[in-house]
Structure formats: structure tokens, C-alpha cells
C-alpha positions in Angstrom: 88.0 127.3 98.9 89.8 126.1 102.2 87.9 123.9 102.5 88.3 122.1 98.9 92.1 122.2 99.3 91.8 120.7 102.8 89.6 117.9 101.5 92.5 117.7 98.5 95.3 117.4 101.0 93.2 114.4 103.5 93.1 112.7 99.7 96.1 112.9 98.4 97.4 112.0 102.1 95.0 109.2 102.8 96.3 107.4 99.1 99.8 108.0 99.8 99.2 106.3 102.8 97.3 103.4 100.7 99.9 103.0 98.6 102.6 102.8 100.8 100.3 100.3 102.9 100.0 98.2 100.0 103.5 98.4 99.3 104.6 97.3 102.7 102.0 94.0 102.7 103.5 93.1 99.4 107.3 93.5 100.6 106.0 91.6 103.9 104.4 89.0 101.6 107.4 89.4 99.4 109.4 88.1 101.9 107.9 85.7 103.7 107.4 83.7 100.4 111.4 83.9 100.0 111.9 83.1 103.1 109.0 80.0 103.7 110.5 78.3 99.8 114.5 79.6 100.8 113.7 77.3 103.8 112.2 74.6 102.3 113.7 74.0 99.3 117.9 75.0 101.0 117.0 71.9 104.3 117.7 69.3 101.6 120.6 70.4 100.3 122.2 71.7 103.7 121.4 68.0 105.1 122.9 66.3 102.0 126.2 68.9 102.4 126.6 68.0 105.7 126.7 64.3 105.5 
């Protein structure tokens, strides 16, 4: 019986962990797609305000 509920626990603990994983790559990937086309597509315009 301890022994089911630890193995429950390491579960539930080891997809928390997966999801929060995933989470973080997506928001890391999230981001550095804003920031790569905010970068990109903003150096035209900031050139053509500043002439």
C-alpha cells in the first residue's frame, strides 16, 4: 500500500514536472520567435524613422 502511493506520488510529480517543462520550452520558444520577427521586421521601420 506504501508502496503504490509512493509510486503515485513519483507520477504525479514526474508529469507535473513534464508539463511545466513543456511549458517553459514553449514560453522560451514563445519568445524568442517575438523577439527574432520584433527584430526583424521593427529594423526597417526604425532606419526609415530615423532618416
Amino acid at each position: 500500500m506504501v508502496w503504490d502511493s509512493a509510486m503515485y506520488g513519483v507520477a504525479i510529480v514526474s508529469s507535473i514536472k513534464q508539463k511545466y517543462l513543456l511549458q517553459f520550452m514553449y514560453t522560451c520558444s514563445l519568445f524568442w520567435k517575438i523577439s527574432y520577427v520584433g527584430r526583424h521586421s521593427v529594423h526597417p521601420y526604425t532606419v526609415y524613422g530615423s532618416k
